[in-house]
C-alpha distance (Angstrom), angle and dihedral (degrees) to the residues before:
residue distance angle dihedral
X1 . . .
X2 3.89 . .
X3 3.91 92.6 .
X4 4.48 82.7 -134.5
X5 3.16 133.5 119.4
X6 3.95 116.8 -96.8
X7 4.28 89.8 -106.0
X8 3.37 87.1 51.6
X9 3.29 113.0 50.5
X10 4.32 84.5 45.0
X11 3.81 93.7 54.4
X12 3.89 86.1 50.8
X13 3.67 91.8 39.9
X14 4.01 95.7 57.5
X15 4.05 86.5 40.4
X16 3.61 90.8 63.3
X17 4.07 91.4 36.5
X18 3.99 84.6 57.8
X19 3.81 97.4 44.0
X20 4.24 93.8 50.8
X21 4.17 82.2 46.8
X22 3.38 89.2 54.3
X23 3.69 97.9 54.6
X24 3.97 86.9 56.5
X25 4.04 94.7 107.5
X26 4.06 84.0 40.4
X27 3.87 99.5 57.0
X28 4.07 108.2 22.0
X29 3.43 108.4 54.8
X30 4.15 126.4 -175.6
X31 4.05 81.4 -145.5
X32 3.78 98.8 55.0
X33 4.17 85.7 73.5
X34 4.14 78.5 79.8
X35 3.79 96.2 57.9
X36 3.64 117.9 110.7
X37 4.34 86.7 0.0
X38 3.42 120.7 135.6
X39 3.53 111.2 -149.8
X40 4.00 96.8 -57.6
X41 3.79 132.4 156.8
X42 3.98 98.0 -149.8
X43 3.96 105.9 58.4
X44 3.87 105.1 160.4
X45 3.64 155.7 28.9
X46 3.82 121.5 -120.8
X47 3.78 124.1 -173.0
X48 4.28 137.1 152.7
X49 3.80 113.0 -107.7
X50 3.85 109.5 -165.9
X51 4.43 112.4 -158.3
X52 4.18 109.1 -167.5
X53 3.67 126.1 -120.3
X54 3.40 143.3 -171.4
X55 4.30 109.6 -85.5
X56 3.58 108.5 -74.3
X57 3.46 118.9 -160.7
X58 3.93 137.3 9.4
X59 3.89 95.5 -62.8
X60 4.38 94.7 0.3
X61 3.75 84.9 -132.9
X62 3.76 92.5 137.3
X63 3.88 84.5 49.7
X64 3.43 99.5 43.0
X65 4.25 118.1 126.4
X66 3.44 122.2 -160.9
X67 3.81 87.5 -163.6
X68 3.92 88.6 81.5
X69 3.86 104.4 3.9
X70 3.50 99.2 -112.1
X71 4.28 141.2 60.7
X72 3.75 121.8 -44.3
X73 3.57 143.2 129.3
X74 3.78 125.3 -91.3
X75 4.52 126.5 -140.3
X76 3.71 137.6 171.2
X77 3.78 116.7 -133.0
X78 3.68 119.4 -177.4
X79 3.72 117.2 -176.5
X80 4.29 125.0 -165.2
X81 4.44 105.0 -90.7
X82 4.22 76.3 -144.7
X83 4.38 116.8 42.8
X84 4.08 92.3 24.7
X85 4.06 85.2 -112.9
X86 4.20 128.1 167.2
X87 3.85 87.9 -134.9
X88 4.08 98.8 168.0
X89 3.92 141.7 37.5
X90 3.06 126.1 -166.4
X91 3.95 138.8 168.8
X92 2.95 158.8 9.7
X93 3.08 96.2 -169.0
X94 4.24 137.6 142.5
X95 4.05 113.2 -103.8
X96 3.71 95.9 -151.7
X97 3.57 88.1 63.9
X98 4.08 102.6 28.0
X99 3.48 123.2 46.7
X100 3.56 123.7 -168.1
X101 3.86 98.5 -105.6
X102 4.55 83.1 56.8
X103 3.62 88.7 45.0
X104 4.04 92.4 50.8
X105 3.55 91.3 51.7
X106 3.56 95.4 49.3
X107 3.97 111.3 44.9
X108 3.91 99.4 19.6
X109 4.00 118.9 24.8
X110 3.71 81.7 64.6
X111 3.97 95.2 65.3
X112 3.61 97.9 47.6
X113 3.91 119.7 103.7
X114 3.56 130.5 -116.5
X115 4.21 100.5 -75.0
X116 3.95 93.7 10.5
X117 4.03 120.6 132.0
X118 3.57 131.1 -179.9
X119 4.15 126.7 -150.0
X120 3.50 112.8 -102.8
X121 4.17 145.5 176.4
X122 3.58 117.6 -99.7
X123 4.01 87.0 -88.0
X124 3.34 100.8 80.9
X125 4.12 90.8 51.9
X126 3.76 80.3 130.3
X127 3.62 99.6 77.7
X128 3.61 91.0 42.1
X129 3.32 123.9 151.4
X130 3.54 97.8 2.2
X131 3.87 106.1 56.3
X132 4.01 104.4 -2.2
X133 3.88 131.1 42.8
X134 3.78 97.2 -145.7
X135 4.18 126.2 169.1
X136 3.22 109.1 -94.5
X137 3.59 101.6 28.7
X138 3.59 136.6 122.4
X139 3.59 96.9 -63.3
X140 3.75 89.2 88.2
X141 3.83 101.8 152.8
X142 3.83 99.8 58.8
X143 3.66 122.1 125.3
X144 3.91 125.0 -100.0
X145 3.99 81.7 -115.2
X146 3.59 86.7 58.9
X147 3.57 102.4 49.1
X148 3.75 93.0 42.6
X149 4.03 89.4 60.4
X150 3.16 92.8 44.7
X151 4.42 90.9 55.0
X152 3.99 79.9 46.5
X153 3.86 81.4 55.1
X154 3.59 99.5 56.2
X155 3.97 95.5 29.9
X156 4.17 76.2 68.4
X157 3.77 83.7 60.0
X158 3.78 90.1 49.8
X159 3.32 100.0 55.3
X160 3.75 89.4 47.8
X161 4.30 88.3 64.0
X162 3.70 92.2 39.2
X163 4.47 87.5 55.7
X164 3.63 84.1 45.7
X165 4.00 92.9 49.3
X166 3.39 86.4 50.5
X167 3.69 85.8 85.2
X168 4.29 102.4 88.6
X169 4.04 81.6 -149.1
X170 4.09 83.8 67.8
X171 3.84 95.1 31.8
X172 3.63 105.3 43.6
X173 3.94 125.5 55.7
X174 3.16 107.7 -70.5
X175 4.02 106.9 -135.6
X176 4.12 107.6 170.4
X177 3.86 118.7 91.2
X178 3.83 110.0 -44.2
X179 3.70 89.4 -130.8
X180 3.85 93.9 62.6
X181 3.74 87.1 54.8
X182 4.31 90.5 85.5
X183 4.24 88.1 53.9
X184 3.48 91.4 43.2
X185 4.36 92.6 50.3
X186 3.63 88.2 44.9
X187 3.33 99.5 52.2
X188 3.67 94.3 53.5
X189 3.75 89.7 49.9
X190 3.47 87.6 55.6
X191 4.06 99.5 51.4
X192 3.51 82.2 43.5
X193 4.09 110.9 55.2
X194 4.47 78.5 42.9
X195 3.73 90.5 57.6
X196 4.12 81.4 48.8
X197 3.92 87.4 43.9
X198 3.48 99.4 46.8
X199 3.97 98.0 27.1
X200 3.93 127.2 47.3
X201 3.97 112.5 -80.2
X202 3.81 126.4 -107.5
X203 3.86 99.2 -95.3
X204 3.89 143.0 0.8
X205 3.98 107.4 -119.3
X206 3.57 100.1 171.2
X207 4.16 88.5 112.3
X208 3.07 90.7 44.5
X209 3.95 105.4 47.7
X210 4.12 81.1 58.3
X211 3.54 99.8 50.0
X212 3.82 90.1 37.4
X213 3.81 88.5 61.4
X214 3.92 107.6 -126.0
């Protein structure tokens, strides 16, 4: 299709992998969760998103996903509730030895402001009240009305993984070099949250931010 010769086109291939990377601090921004907010304490979604390798590893344990029964990678992506923005990478990292509650309170608990909470899965029911509003948590007495904005909420989130699995490079095994597997996640976060920037977002939420109470 390229009319090169296989080296070629994979030296220019992992160029342009780099390059996208590299524009990661550029394009997703932890900031950008404040765009278009007015004055709330729950900003973003935050939510694991496993990508399968080859077996790493004598027995892969470390790298072991129960996502998909068998090796892969593990990231955190948090995208704005308000602006449908990829506001936070992180990862790589092995599931079998970070889940997605350890991985939250490495990379993003940190960046959040005195008060500030971010909608979550029923994993992260640990940091509930005080820095996630999970299902299930302490907020017992809220309406069904409530809770179902609040699953519209993080079904915004969803659909946020599922563009970026979209990418076969995420989907399918990944069999290169393990430790080109961060450039090559980062990059399709990046050509993602620009199709978001430059297209209309996933979802409207506006209804739903009311209802949900932030």
């Amino acid at each position: 299709m390229c009319h090169v010769d296989e080296d070629t086109f994979r030296k220019w291939f992992w160029y342009f992998v780099s390059r996208l990377a590299n524009l990661e601090p550029e394009v997703i921004a932890w900031e950008n969760r404040k765009l278009g907010d007015q004055a709330r304490n729950c900003l973003a979604n935050y939510n694991g998103i496993d990508c399968p390798t080859t077996k790493q590893g004598p027995s892969g344990k470390a790298f072991y996903s129960h996502k998909f029964k068998s090796s892969g990678l593990r990231y955190g992506v948090a995208s704005s509730i308000v602006g449908d923005n990829i506001v936070h990478v992180d990862g790589p990292q092995p599931p079998g030895d970070w889940n997605d509650f350890t991985c939250f309170r490495k990379y993003l608990k940190p960046k959040l402001e005195p008060g500030e909470k971010v909608e979550a899965d029923d994993r992260y029911l640990g940091e509930d009240p005080g820095k996630i509003v999970a299902p299930g948590g302490i907020r017992f007495m809220e309406t069904e009305a409530t809770k179902n904005a609040q699953r519209r909420l993080r079904s915004c989130h969803e659909t946020i993984n599922e563009r970026l699995k979209q990418f076969q490079i995420l989907s399918e095994c990944f069999c290169q070099n393990i430790l080109k597997h961060g450039d090559v996640f980062r990059a399709c976060a990046v050509l993602s949250q620009l199709s978001f920037q430059y297209n209309k977002g996933p979802f409207e939420v506006e209804n739903a931010l009311a209802t949900a109470g932030y």
